[in-house]
C-alpha positions as CSV (number, residue, x, y, z in Angstrom):
1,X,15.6,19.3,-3.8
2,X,17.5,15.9,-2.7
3,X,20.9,16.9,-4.1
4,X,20.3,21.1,-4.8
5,X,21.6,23.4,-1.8
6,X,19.4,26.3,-0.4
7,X,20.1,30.1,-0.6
8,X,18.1,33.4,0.3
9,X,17.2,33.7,-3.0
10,X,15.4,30.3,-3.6
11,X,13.8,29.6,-0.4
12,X,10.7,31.5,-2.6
13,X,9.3,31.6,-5.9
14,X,11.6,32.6,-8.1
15,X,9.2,34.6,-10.5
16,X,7.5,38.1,-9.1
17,X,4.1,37.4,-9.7
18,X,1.2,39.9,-9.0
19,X,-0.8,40.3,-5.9
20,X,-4.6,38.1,-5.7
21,X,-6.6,41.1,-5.7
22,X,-7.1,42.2,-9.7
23,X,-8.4,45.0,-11.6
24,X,-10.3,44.5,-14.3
25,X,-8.6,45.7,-17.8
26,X,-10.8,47.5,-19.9
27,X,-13.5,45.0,-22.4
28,X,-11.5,41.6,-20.1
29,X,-13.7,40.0,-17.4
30,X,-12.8,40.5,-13.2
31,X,-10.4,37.7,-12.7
32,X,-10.9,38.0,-9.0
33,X,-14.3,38.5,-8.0
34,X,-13.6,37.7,-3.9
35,X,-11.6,40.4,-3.2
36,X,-8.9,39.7,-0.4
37,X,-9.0,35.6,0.2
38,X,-8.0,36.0,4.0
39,X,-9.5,32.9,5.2
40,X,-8.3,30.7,2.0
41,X,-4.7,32.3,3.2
42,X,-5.2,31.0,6.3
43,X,-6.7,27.4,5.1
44,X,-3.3,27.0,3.0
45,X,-1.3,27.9,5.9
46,X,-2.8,25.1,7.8
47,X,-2.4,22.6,4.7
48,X,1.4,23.6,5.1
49,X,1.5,22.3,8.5
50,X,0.1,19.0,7.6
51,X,2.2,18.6,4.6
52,X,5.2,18.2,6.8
53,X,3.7,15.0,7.4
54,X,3.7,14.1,3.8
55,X,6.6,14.7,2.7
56,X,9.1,13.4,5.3
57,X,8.1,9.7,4.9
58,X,9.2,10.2,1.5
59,X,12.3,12.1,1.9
60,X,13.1,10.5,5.0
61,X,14.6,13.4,7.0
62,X,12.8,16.3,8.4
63,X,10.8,19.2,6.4
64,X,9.9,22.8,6.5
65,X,7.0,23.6,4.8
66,X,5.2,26.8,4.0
67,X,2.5,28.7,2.1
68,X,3.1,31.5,0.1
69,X,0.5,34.4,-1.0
70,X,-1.8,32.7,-3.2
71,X,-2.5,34.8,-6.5
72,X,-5.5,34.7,-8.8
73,X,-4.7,34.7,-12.7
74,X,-5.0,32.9,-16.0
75,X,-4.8,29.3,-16.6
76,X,-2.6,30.4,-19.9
77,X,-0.6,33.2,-17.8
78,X,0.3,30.4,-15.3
79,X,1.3,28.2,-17.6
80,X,3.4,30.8,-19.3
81,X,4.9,31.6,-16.0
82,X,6.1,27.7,-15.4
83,X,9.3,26.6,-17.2
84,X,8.8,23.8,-20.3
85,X,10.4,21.4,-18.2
86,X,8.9,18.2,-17.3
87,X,6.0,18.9,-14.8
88,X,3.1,16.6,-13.6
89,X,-0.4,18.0,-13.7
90,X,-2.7,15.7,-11.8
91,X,-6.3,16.6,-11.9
92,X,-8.7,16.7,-8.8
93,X,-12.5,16.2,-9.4
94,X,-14.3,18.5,-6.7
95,X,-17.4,17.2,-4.8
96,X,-18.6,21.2,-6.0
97,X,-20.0,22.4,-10.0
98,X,-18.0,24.2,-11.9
99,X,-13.9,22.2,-13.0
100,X,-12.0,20.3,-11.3
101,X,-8.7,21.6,-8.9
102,X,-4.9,20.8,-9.9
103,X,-2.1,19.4,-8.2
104,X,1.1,20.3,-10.0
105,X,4.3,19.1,-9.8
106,X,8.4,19.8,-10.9
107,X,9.2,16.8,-13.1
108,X,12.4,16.7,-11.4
109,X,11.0,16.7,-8.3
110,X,9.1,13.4,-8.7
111,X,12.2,11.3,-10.3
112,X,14.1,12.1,-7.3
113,X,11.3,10.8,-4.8
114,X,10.9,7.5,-7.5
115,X,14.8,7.3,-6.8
116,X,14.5,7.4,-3.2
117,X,11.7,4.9,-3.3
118,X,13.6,2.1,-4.8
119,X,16.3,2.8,-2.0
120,X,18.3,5.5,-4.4
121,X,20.1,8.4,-3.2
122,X,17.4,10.3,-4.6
123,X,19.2,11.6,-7.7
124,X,17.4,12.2,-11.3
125,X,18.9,11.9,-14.3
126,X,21.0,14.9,-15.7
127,X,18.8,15.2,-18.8
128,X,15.0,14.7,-17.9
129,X,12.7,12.6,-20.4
130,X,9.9,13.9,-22.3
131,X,7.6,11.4,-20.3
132,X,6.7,10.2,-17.0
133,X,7.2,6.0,-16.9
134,X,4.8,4.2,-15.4
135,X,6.4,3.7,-12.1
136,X,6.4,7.5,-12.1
137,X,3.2,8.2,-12.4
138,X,2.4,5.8,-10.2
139,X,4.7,7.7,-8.0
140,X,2.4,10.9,-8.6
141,X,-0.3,9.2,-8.1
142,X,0.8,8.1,-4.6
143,X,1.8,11.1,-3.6
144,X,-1.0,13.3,-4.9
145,X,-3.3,10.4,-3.3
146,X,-1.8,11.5,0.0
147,X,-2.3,15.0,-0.1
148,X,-6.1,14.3,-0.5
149,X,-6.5,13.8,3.1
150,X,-4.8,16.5,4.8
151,X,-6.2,18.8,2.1
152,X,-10.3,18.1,2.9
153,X,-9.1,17.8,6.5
154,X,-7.7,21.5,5.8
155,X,-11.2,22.6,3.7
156,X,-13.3,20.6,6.6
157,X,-14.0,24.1,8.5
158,X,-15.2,26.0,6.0
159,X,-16.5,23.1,3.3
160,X,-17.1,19.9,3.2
161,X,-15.3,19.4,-0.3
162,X,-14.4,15.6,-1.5
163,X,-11.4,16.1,-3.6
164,X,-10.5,12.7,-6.2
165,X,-7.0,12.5,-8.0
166,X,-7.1,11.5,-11.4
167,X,-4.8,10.3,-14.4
168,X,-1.7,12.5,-14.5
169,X,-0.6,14.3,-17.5
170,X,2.7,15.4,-18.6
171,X,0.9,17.8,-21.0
172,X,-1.3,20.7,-20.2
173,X,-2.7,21.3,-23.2
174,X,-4.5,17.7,-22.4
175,X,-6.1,18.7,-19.4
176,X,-10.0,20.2,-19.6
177,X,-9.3,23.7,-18.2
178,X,-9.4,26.7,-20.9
179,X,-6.7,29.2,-21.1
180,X,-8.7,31.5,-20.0
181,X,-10.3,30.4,-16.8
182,X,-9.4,32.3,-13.7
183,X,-7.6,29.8,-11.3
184,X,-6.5,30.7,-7.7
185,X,-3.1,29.2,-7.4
186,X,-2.2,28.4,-3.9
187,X,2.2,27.4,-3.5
188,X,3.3,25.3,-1.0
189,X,7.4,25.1,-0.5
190,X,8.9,21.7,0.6
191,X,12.5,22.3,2.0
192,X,14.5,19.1,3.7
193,X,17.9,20.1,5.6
194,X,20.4,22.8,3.4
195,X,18.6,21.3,0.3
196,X,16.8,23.7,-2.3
197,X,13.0,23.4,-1.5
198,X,10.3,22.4,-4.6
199,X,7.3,24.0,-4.7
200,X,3.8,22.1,-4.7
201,X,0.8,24.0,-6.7
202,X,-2.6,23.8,-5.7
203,X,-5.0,25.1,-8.2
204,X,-8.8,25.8,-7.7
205,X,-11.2,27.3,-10.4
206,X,-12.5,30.4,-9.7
207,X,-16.0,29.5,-10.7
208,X,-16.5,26.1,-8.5
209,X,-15.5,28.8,-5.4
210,X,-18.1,31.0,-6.1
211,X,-20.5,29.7,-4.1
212,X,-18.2,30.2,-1.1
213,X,-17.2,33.6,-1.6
214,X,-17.9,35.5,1.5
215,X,-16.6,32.7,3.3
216,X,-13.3,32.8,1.6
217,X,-12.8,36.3,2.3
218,X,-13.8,36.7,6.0
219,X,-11.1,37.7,7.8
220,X,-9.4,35.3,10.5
221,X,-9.9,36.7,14.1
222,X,-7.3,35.9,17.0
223,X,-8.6,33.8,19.6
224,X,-10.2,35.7,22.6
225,X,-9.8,34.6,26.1
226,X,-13.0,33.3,27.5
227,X,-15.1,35.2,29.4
228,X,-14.3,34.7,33.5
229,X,-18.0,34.7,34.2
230,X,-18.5,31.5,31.7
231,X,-15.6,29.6,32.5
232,X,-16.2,29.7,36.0
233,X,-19.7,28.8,35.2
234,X,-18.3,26.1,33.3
235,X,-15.7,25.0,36.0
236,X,-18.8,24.7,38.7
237,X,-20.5,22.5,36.3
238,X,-17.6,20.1,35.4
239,X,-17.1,19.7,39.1
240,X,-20.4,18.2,39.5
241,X,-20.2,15.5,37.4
242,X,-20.3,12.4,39.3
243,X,-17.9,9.2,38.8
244,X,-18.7,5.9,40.1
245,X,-15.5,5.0,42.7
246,X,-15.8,1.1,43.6
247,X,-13.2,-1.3,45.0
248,X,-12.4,-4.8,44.1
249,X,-12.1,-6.8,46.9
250,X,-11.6,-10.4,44.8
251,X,-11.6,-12.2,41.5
252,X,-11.9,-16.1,42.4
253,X,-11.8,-18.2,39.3
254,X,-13.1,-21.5,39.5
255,X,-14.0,-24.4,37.2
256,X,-17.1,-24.4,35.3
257,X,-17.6,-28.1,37.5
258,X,-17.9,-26.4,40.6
259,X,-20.2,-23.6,39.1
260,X,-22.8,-26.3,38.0
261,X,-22.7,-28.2,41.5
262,X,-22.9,-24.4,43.5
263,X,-26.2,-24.6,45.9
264,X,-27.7,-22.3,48.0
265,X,-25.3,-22.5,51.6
266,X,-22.1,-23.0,49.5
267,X,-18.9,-21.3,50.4
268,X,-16.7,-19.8,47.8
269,X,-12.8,-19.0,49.4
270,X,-11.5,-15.6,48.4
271,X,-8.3,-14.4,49.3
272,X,-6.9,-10.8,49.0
273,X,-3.7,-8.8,49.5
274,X,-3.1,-5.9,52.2
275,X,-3.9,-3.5,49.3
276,X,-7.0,-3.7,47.2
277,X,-7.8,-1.7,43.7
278,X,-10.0,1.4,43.9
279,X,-11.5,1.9,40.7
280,X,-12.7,5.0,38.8
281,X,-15.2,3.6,36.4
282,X,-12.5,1.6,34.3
283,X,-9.2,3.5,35.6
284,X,-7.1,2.8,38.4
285,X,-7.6,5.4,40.7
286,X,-5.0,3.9,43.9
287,X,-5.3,1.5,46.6
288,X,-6.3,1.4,49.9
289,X,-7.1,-1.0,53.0
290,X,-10.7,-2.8,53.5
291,X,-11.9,-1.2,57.2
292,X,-14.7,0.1,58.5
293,X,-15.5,4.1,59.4
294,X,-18.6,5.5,61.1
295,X,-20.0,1.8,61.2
296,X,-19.8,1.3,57.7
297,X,-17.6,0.0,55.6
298,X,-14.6,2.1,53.9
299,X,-11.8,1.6,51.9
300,X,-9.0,3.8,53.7
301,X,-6.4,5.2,50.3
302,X,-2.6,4.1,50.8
303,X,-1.7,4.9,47.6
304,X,-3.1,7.1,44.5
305,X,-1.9,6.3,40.7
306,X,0.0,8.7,38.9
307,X,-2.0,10.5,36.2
308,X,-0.6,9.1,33.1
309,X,-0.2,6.1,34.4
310,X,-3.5,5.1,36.1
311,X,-5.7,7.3,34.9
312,X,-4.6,7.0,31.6
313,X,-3.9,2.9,31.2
Protein backbone atom coordinates (compact mmCIF):
# COMPACT_ATOMS: atom_id res chain seq x y z
CA UNK A 1 0.00 0.00 0.00
CA UNK A 2 2.92 2.47 1.08
CA UNK A 3 4.97 2.07 -2.07
CA UNK A 4 2.12 0.19 -4.66
CA UNK A 5 0.16 2.77 -6.99
CA UNK A 6 -3.71 2.53 -7.41
CA UNK A 7 -5.69 1.63 -10.67
CA UNK A 8 -9.44 0.89 -11.50
CA UNK A 9 -8.88 -2.47 -11.25
CA UNK A 10 -7.42 -2.77 -7.65
CA UNK A 11 -9.34 -0.15 -5.81
CA UNK A 12 -11.62 -3.77 -5.05
CA UNK A 13 -11.16 -7.19 -4.36
CA UNK A 14 -9.52 -8.76 -6.85
CA UNK A 15 -11.31 -12.24 -6.70
CA UNK A 16 -15.26 -12.39 -7.87
CA UNK A 17 -16.67 -13.92 -5.07
CA UNK A 18 -20.36 -14.85 -4.72
CA UNK A 19 -23.22 -12.88 -3.42
CA UNK A 20 -24.24 -13.37 0.89
CA UNK A 21 -27.49 -14.78 0.17
CA UNK A 22 -26.80 -18.91 -0.51
CA UNK A 23 -28.69 -21.76 -1.69
CA UNK A 24 -28.40 -24.73 -0.19
CA UNK A 25 -26.70 -27.60 -2.41
CA UNK A 26 -28.39 -30.76 -2.26
CA UNK A 27 -27.38 -33.29 1.26
CA UNK A 28 -24.86 -29.60 2.36
CA UNK A 29 -26.29 -27.46 5.23
CA UNK A 30 -27.76 -23.54 4.47
CA UNK A 31 -24.69 -21.54 4.85
CA UNK A 32 -26.79 -18.42 5.17
CA UNK A 33 -29.65 -18.76 7.28
CA UNK A 34 -30.36 -14.69 7.60
CA UNK A 35 -31.19 -14.08 4.28
CA UNK A 36 -30.17 -10.36 3.09
CA UNK A 37 -27.80 -8.79 6.03
CA UNK A 38 -29.02 -5.19 5.24
CA UNK A 39 -28.41 -3.74 8.61
CA UNK A 40 -24.92 -5.73 9.12
CA UNK A 41 -24.18 -3.82 5.54
CA UNK A 42 -25.00 -0.85 6.97
CA UNK A 43 -23.05 -1.50 10.50
CA UNK A 44 -19.75 -2.21 8.27
CA UNK A 45 -20.28 0.88 6.39
CA UNK A 46 -20.20 2.85 9.62
CA UNK A 47 -17.05 0.82 10.84
CA UNK A 48 -15.47 2.15 7.47
CA UNK A 49 -15.97 5.59 8.58
CA UNK A 50 -14.28 5.13 11.84
CA UNK A 51 -11.42 3.29 10.43
CA UNK A 52 -10.22 6.39 8.76
CA UNK A 53 -9.29 7.27 12.10
CA UNK A 54 -7.25 4.17 12.50
CA UNK A 55 -5.31 3.98 10.00
CA UNK A 56 -3.99 7.59 9.25
CA UNK A 57 -2.03 7.77 12.61
CA UNK A 58 -0.25 4.92 11.22
CA UNK A 59 0.25 5.88 7.73
CA UNK A 60 0.55 9.39 8.53
CA UNK A 61 -1.27 10.98 5.46
CA UNK A 62 -4.92 10.82 4.82
CA UNK A 63 -7.17 7.61 4.05
CA UNK A 64 -10.15 6.47 2.15
CA UNK A 65 -11.79 3.76 3.52
CA UNK A 66 -14.71 1.67 2.50
CA UNK A 67 -16.90 -1.50 2.94
CA UNK A 68 -17.43 -3.84 0.42
CA UNK A 69 -20.61 -6.41 0.13
CA UNK A 70 -19.97 -8.73 2.86
CA UNK A 71 -20.41 -12.51 1.67
CA UNK A 72 -21.25 -15.55 3.72
CA UNK A 73 -19.20 -18.89 2.90
CA UNK A 74 -16.73 -21.48 4.15
CA UNK A 75 -13.96 -21.03 6.56
CA UNK A 76 -11.97 -23.56 4.06
CA UNK A 77 -13.44 -21.71 0.75
CA UNK A 78 -12.11 -18.40 2.19
CA UNK A 79 -9.02 -19.65 2.91
CA UNK A 80 -8.73 -21.13 -0.40
CA UNK A 81 -9.69 -17.86 -1.87
CA UNK A 82 -6.68 -15.87 0.07
CA UNK A 83 -3.17 -16.20 -1.52
CA UNK A 84 -0.33 -18.38 0.63
CA UNK A 85 1.37 -15.38 1.30
CA UNK A 86 2.15 -14.20 4.71
CA UNK A 87 -1.11 -13.13 6.42
CA UNK A 88 -1.97 -12.36 10.07
CA UNK A 89 -4.97 -14.03 11.58
CA UNK A 90 -5.73 -12.53 14.90
CA UNK A 91 -8.55 -13.99 16.87
CA UNK A 92 -11.38 -12.03 18.68
CA UNK A 93 -13.18 -13.66 21.67
CA UNK A 94 -17.00 -12.43 21.52
CA UNK A 95 -18.86 -11.46 24.65
CA UNK A 96 -21.69 -13.98 22.62
CA UNK A 97 -21.70 -18.34 22.55
CA UNK A 98 -20.85 -19.84 19.73
CA UNK A 99 -16.55 -19.04 18.21
CA UNK A 100 -14.76 -16.35 18.31
CA UNK A 101 -14.58 -13.38 15.25
CA UNK A 102 -11.23 -12.85 13.04
CA UNK A 103 -9.32 -9.98 12.14
CA UNK A 104 -7.09 -10.79 9.11
CA UNK A 105 -4.48 -9.19 7.76
CA UNK A 106 -1.88 -9.03 4.30
CA UNK A 107 1.51 -9.95 5.68
CA UNK A 108 2.93 -7.33 3.62
CA UNK A 109 0.73 -4.93 4.81
CA UNK A 110 1.86 -5.15 8.50
CA UNK A 111 5.85 -4.97 7.71
CA UNK A 112 5.27 -1.90 5.93
CA UNK A 113 3.31 -0.20 8.98
CA UNK A 114 6.36 -1.91 11.42
CA UNK A 115 8.60 0.10 8.89
CA UNK A 116 6.85 3.21 9.23
CA UNK A 117 6.79 2.85 12.96
CA UNK A 118 10.49 2.85 13.46
CA UNK A 119 10.57 6.04 11.24
CA UNK A 120 11.01 3.86 7.74
CA UNK A 121 9.70 4.79 4.53
CA UNK A 122 7.39 2.16 5.00
CA UNK A 123 8.97 -0.43 2.72
CA UNK A 124 8.91 -4.37 3.32
CA UNK A 125 11.29 -6.56 2.25
CA UNK A 126 11.20 -7.84 -1.37
CA UNK A 127 10.90 -11.53 -0.27
CA UNK A 128 8.58 -11.81 2.82
CA UNK A 129 9.53 -14.32 5.81
CA UNK A 130 7.68 -17.31 6.75
CA UNK A 131 7.10 -15.63 10.23
CA UNK A 132 5.92 -12.70 11.92
CA UNK A 133 8.94 -11.27 14.51
CA UNK A 134 8.07 -10.21 17.57
CA UNK A 135 7.95 -6.65 16.98
CA UNK A 136 5.50 -7.63 14.34
CA UNK A 137 3.15 -9.15 16.02
CA UNK A 138 3.36 -6.76 18.46
CA UNK A 139 2.55 -4.48 15.68
CA UNK A 140 -0.72 -6.62 14.93
CA UNK A 141 -1.52 -6.65 18.08
CA UNK A 142 -1.52 -2.82 18.32
CA UNK A 143 -3.25 -2.38 15.51
CA UNK A 144 -5.99 -5.01 15.93
CA UNK A 145 -6.20 -3.58 19.62
CA UNK A 146 -7.32 -0.37 18.02
CA UNK A 147 -9.95 -1.54 15.83
CA UNK A 148 -11.70 -2.99 19.00
CA UNK A 149 -13.03 0.27 19.87
CA UNK A 150 -14.52 1.64 16.90
CA UNK A 151 -15.75 -1.84 16.11
CA UNK A 152 -18.18 -2.35 19.50
CA UNK A 153 -18.81 1.40 19.07
CA UNK A 154 -20.03 0.30 15.39
CA UNK A 155 -22.07 -3.05 17.06
CA UNK A 156 -23.29 -0.59 20.03
CA UNK A 157 -26.79 -0.05 18.23
CA UNK A 158 -27.75 -3.21 17.58
CA UNK A 159 -25.54 -5.36 20.37
CA UNK A 160 -23.74 -4.79 23.06
CA UNK A 161 -20.88 -7.19 21.87
CA UNK A 162 -17.27 -7.00 23.87
CA UNK A 163 -14.88 -8.06 21.36
CA UNK A 164 -10.97 -9.19 22.93
CA UNK A 165 -7.91 -9.70 20.44
CA UNK A 166 -5.87 -12.47 21.04
CA UNK A 167 -2.41 -14.11 20.06
CA UNK A 168 -1.90 -13.84 16.37
CA UNK A 169 -1.11 -16.62 14.15
CA UNK A 170 0.68 -16.75 10.92
CA UNK A 171 -0.98 -20.18 10.37
CA UNK A 172 -4.61 -20.96 9.96
CA UNK A 173 -4.67 -24.25 10.33
CA UNK A 174 -3.73 -23.26 14.25
CA UNK A 175 -6.69 -21.29 14.76
CA UNK A 176 -10.02 -23.12 16.52
CA UNK A 177 -12.47 -22.57 13.60
CA UNK A 178 -13.33 -25.81 11.36
CA UNK A 179 -13.24 -25.72 7.64
CA UNK A 180 -16.51 -26.03 7.56
CA UNK A 181 -18.07 -23.39 9.59
CA UNK A 182 -20.07 -20.71 7.81
CA UNK A 183 -18.34 -17.26 8.46
CA UNK A 184 -19.72 -13.87 7.30
CA UNK A 185 -16.76 -12.12 6.00
CA UNK A 186 -17.07 -8.37 6.10
CA UNK A 187 -13.86 -6.30 3.76
CA UNK A 188 -12.85 -3.20 4.60
CA UNK A 189 -10.35 -1.25 1.87
CA UNK A 190 -7.58 1.10 3.29
CA UNK A 191 -6.35 3.39 0.43
CA UNK A 192 -3.69 6.51 1.35
CA UNK A 193 -3.09 9.05 -1.65
CA UNK A 194 -2.34 7.23 -5.39
CA UNK A 195 -1.16 4.22 -3.29
CA UNK A 196 -2.75 0.61 -3.89
CA UNK A 197 -5.32 0.07 -0.93
CA UNK A 198 -4.97 -3.35 1.49
CA UNK A 199 -7.96 -4.88 2.46
CA UNK A 200 -8.88 -5.57 6.30
CA UNK A 201 -11.14 -8.82 6.93
CA UNK A 202 -13.52 -9.03 9.51
CA UNK A 203 -14.87 -12.42 10.09
CA UNK A 204 -17.95 -13.40 12.34
CA UNK A 205 -19.23 -17.06 12.85
CA UNK A 206 -22.43 -17.69 11.62
CA UNK A 207 -23.62 -19.47 14.69
CA UNK A 208 -22.60 -16.82 17.51
CA UNK A 209 -25.03 -14.32 15.07
CA UNK A 210 -27.83 -16.35 15.32
CA UNK A 211 -29.35 -15.09 18.07
CA UNK A 212 -29.50 -11.69 16.28
CA UNK A 213 -30.85 -12.73 13.10
CA UNK A 214 -33.83 -10.62 12.43
CA UNK A 215 -31.92 -7.84 13.65
CA UNK A 216 -29.22 -8.27 11.14
CA UNK A 217 -31.56 -8.42 8.35
CA UNK A 218 -33.96 -5.43 9.06
CA UNK A 219 -33.70 -3.19 6.55
CA UNK A 220 -32.13 0.45 7.14
CA UNK A 221 -34.89 3.15 6.74
CA UNK A 222 -33.94 6.90 5.68
CA UNK A 223 -34.54 9.36 8.21
CA UNK A 224 -37.96 11.00 8.22
CA UNK A 225 -38.48 14.62 8.91
CA UNK A 226 -40.20 15.16 12.08
CA UNK A 227 -43.53 15.69 12.39
CA UNK A 228 -44.48 19.79 12.39
CA UNK A 229 -47.06 19.15 15.10
CA UNK A 230 -44.24 17.64 17.48
CA UNK A 231 -41.46 19.79 16.87
CA UNK A 232 -43.38 22.75 17.43
CA UNK A 233 -44.68 21.09 20.51
CA UNK A 234 -41.20 20.49 21.36
CA UNK A 235 -39.98 24.08 20.45
CA UNK A 236 -42.84 25.60 23.02
CA UNK A 237 -41.50 23.39 25.58
CA UNK A 238 -37.64 24.23 25.17
CA UNK A 239 -38.66 27.79 25.37
CA UNK A 240 -39.93 27.47 28.75
CA UNK A 241 -37.07 26.32 30.41
CA UNK A 242 -35.89 28.82 32.73
CA UNK A 243 -32.09 29.93 33.28
CA UNK A 244 -30.98 31.71 36.26
CA UNK A 245 -29.48 35.36 34.77
CA UNK A 246 -27.47 37.15 37.77
CA UNK A 247 -24.80 39.90 37.77
CA UNK A 248 -21.64 40.26 39.58
CA UNK A 249 -21.27 43.45 41.00
CA UNK A 250 -17.76 42.57 43.04
CA UNK A 251 -15.23 40.05 44.13
CA UNK A 252 -13.13 41.73 47.19
CA UNK A 253 -10.46 39.50 48.38
CA UNK A 254 -9.15 40.12 51.65
CA UNK A 255 -6.81 38.55 54.18
CA UNK A 256 -8.01 35.74 56.25
CA UNK A 257 -6.78 38.48 59.38
CA UNK A 258 -9.38 40.81 58.53
CA UNK A 259 -12.06 37.92 58.15
CA UNK A 260 -11.43 36.71 61.77
CA UNK A 261 -11.58 40.43 63.26
CA UNK A 262 -15.00 41.19 60.84
CA UNK A 263 -17.95 42.39 63.45
CA UNK A 264 -21.34 43.15 62.99
CA UNK A 265 -21.17 47.30 61.64
CA UNK A 266 -17.98 46.51 59.65
CA UNK A 267 -17.47 48.02 56.17
CA UNK A 268 -15.98 45.97 53.44
CA UNK A 269 -14.71 48.54 50.26
CA UNK A 270 -15.75 47.19 46.93
CA UNK A 271 -14.94 48.82 43.85
CA UNK A 272 -16.27 48.07 40.25
CA UNK A 273 -15.88 49.07 36.64
CA UNK A 274 -18.48 50.94 34.33
CA UNK A 275 -19.30 47.46 33.02
CA UNK A 276 -20.32 44.59 35.25
CA UNK A 277 -20.70 40.63 34.16
CA UNK A 278 -24.13 39.24 33.53
CA UNK A 279 -24.07 35.68 34.04
CA UNK A 280 -26.10 32.80 32.56
CA UNK A 281 -25.75 30.13 35.18
CA UNK A 282 -21.82 29.62 34.58
CA UNK A 283 -21.56 31.46 31.03
CA UNK A 284 -20.99 34.84 30.19
CA UNK A 285 -23.92 36.16 28.83
CA UNK A 286 -22.66 40.27 28.26
CA UNK A 287 -22.36 43.26 30.31
CA UNK A 288 -24.38 45.88 31.28
CA UNK A 289 -24.54 49.05 33.77
CA UNK A 290 -25.84 48.79 37.58
CA UNK A 291 -29.21 51.33 37.47
CA UNK A 292 -32.38 51.22 38.64
CA UNK A 293 -35.85 50.74 36.44
CA UNK A 294 -39.45 50.90 37.77
CA UNK A 295 -37.91 51.48 41.34
CA UNK A 296 -36.00 48.45 41.35
CA UNK A 297 -32.86 47.64 40.59
CA UNK A 298 -31.68 46.56 36.85
CA UNK A 299 -28.74 45.90 35.15
CA UNK A 300 -29.20 47.87 31.69
CA UNK A 301 -27.11 45.31 28.75
CA UNK A 302 -24.19 47.32 26.81
CA UNK A 303 -22.78 44.49 25.42
CA UNK A 304 -23.83 40.64 24.72
CA UNK A 305 -21.00 37.79 24.15
CA UNK A 306 -20.67 36.19 21.02
CA UNK A 307 -21.94 32.64 21.01
CA UNK A 308 -18.86 30.64 20.88
CA UNK A 309 -17.15 32.75 22.73
CA UNK A 310 -19.29 33.33 25.86
CA UNK A 311 -21.62 31.04 25.82
CA UNK A 312 -19.33 28.49 25.03
CA UNK A 313 -16.00 29.36 27.45
Amino acid sequence: MVNGTATKENERRERTRAPAAHAAGLGTAKLNPFGDLHTLQHLSARLARALRGVFEPLLRQEVRAWAEPLVVQRFADYRTERSDGLTAWTPMTMSLPGGAALCVLDGRFVLELLDLFFGGTGAAPATLPTDFSPAAEAMVGRLVGTVVTPLKAAWEPLARIDFQPMRVENNPAMLSVDGDDAMIVTRFGIAAGEHKPIFLDLLYPVAALRPHGPSLTGKVLDKQEADPAWRNSLTRSVMNVRFPVRSVLAEPVVPLSMLMALKAGDVIPISFAPDVPVMVGTDRLGAGTVGTSNGFAAVRLTSIARIDEGLNS
